[in-house]
C-alpha positions as CSV (number, residue, x, y, z in Angstrom):
1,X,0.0,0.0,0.0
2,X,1.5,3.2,-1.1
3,X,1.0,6.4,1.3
4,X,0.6,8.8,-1.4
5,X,-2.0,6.4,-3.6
6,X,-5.1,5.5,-2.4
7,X,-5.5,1.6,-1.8
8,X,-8.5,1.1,-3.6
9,X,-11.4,-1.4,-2.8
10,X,-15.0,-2.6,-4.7
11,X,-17.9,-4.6,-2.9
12,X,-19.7,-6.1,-4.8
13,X,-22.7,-7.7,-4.3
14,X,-25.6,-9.1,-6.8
15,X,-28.1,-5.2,-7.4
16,X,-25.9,-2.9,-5.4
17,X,-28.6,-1.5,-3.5
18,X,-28.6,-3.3,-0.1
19,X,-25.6,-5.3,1.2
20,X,-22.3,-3.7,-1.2
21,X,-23.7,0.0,-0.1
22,X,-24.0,-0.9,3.5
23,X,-20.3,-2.5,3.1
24,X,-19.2,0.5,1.0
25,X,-19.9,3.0,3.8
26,X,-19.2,0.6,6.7
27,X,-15.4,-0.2,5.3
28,X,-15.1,3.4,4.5
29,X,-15.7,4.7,8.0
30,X,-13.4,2.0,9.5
31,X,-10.9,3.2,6.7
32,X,-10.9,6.7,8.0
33,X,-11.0,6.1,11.3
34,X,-8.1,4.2,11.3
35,X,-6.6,7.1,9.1
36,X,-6.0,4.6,6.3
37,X,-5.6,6.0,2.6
38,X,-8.2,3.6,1.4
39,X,-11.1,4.5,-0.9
40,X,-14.0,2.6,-1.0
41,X,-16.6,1.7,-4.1
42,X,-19.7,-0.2,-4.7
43,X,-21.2,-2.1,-7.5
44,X,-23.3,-5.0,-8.8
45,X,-22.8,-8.1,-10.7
46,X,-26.3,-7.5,-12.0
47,X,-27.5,-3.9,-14.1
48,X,-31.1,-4.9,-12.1
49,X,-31.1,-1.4,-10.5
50,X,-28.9,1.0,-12.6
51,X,-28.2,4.3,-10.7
52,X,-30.6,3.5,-8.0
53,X,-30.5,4.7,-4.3
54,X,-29.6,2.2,-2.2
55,X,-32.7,-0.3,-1.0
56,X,-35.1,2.4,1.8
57,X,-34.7,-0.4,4.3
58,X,-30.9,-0.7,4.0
59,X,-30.8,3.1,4.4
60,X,-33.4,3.1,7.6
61,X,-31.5,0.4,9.2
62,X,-27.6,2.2,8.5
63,X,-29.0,5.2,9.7
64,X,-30.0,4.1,13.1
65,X,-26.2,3.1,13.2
66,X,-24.7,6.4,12.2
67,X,-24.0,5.2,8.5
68,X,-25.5,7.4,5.7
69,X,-26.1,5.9,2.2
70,X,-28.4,8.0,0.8
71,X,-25.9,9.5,-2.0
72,X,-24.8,6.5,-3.1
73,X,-26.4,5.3,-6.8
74,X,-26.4,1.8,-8.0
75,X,-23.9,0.5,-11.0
76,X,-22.5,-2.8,-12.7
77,X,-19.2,-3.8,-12.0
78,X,-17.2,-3.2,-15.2
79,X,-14.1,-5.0,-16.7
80,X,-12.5,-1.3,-15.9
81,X,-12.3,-2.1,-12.5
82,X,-10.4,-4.8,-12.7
83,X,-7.7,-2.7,-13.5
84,X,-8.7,0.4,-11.0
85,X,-9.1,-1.3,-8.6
86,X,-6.7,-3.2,-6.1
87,X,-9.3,-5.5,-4.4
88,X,-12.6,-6.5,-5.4
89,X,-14.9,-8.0,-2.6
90,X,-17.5,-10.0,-2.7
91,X,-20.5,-10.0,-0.5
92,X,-21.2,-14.4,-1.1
93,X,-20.1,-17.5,-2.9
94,X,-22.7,-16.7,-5.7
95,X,-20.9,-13.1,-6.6
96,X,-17.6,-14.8,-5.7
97,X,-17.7,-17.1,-8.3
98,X,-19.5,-14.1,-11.3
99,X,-16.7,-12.0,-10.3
100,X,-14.2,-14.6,-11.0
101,X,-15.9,-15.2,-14.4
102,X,-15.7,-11.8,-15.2
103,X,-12.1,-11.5,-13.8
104,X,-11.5,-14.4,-17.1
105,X,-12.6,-11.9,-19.6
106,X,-10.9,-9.2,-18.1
107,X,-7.5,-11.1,-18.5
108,X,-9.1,-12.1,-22.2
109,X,-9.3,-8.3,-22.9
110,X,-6.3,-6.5,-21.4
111,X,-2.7,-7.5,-20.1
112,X,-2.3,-9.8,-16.9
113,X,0.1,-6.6,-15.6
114,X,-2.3,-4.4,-16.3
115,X,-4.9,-6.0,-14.0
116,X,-4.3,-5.0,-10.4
117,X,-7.1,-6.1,-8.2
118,X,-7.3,-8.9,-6.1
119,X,-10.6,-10.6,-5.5
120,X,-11.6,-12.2,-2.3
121,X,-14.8,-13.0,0.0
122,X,-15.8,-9.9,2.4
123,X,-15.9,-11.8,5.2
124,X,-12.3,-13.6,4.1
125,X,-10.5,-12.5,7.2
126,X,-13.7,-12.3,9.7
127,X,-13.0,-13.7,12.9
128,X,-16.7,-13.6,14.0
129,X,-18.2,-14.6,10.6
130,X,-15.1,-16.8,8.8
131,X,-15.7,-17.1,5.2
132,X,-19.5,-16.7,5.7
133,X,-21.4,-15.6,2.9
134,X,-23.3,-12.3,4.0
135,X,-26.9,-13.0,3.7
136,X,-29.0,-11.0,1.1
137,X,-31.6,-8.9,2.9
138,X,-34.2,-8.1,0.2
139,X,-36.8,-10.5,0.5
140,X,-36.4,-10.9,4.1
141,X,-37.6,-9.4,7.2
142,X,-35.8,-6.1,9.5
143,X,-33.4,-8.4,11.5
144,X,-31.7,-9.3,7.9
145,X,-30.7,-5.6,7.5
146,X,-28.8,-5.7,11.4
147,X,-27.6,-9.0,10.5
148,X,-26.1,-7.2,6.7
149,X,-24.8,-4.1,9.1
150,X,-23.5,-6.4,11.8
151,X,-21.2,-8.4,9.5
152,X,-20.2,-6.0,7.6
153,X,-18.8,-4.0,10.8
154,X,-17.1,-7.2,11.8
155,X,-15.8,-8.1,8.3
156,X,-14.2,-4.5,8.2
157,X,-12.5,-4.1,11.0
158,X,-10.8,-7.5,9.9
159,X,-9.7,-5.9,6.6
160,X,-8.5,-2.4,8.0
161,X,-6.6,-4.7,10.3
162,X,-5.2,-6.5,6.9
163,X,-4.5,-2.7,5.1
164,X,-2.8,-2.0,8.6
165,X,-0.3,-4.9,8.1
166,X,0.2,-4.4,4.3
167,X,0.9,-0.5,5.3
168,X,3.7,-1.3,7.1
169,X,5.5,-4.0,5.0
């Protein structure tokens, strides 16, 4: 991690409107608090909600917890970002494995070395929820959009202790 560059970072989840957002702002806020020179993106596998707010529910429930969402918008993760990017995480095994698919044509369409990013599982490093998929709230009921918050604050402070590490190598 360079001190000058921002380490850069994606979640991604399937619509980019309820868990990748929440993980977005969550990892950000982490990020800064730790005064880490780390940006934080969202997107979606899917184009189901292009330029969309994130989900009302998602933004009622990160509210409550002092996390803001509302100026976020909705995209698709591009082959771009496989190159802007220096690591790409996803939100469950499902988006795992479309990244990884998409990371294929990305290597199809530009140069290995010019591909930076990294891809892994949000919860990758989580101590409290190891390798766990983070469970899509949509069609469920209020305690799915704690349990999305909840993990994501877990998974995050696992990373920013990860960025800490790599900082200092």
């Amino acid at each position: 991690m360079s001190s000058q560059t921002p380490y850069k970072v994606l979640c991604v989840c399937l619509g980019n409107i309820c868990r990748s957002p929440t993980a977005e702002v969550i990892l950000q806020h982490y990020c800064d608090d730790h005064q880490l020179n780390v940006e934080v993106d969202s997107a979606g596998t899917s184009n189901y909600h292009p330029n969309a707010v994130p989900d009302q529910r998602s933004q009622k429930h990160a509210k409550k917890r002092g996390y803001d969402l509302s100026a976020l918008r909705a995209r698709q993760i591009q082959l771009q970002d496989f190159i802007d990017f220096d690591l790409i995480l996803a939100m469950d095994m499902e988006n795992l494995s479309d990244i990884k698919l998409l990371e294929q044509t990305a290597l199809q369409q530009f140069s290995s070395n010019q591909i930076r990013a990294k891809v892994a599982l949000m919860s990758e490093h989580d101590q409290d929820y190891p390798k766990q998929a983070l469970p899509d709230p949509y069609y469920g009921g209020e305690d799915g959009f704690e349990r999305v918050i909840n993990q994501c604050e877990s998974s995050s402070l696992a990373w920013v202790h990860i960025f800490k590490q790599q900082s200092k190598a």
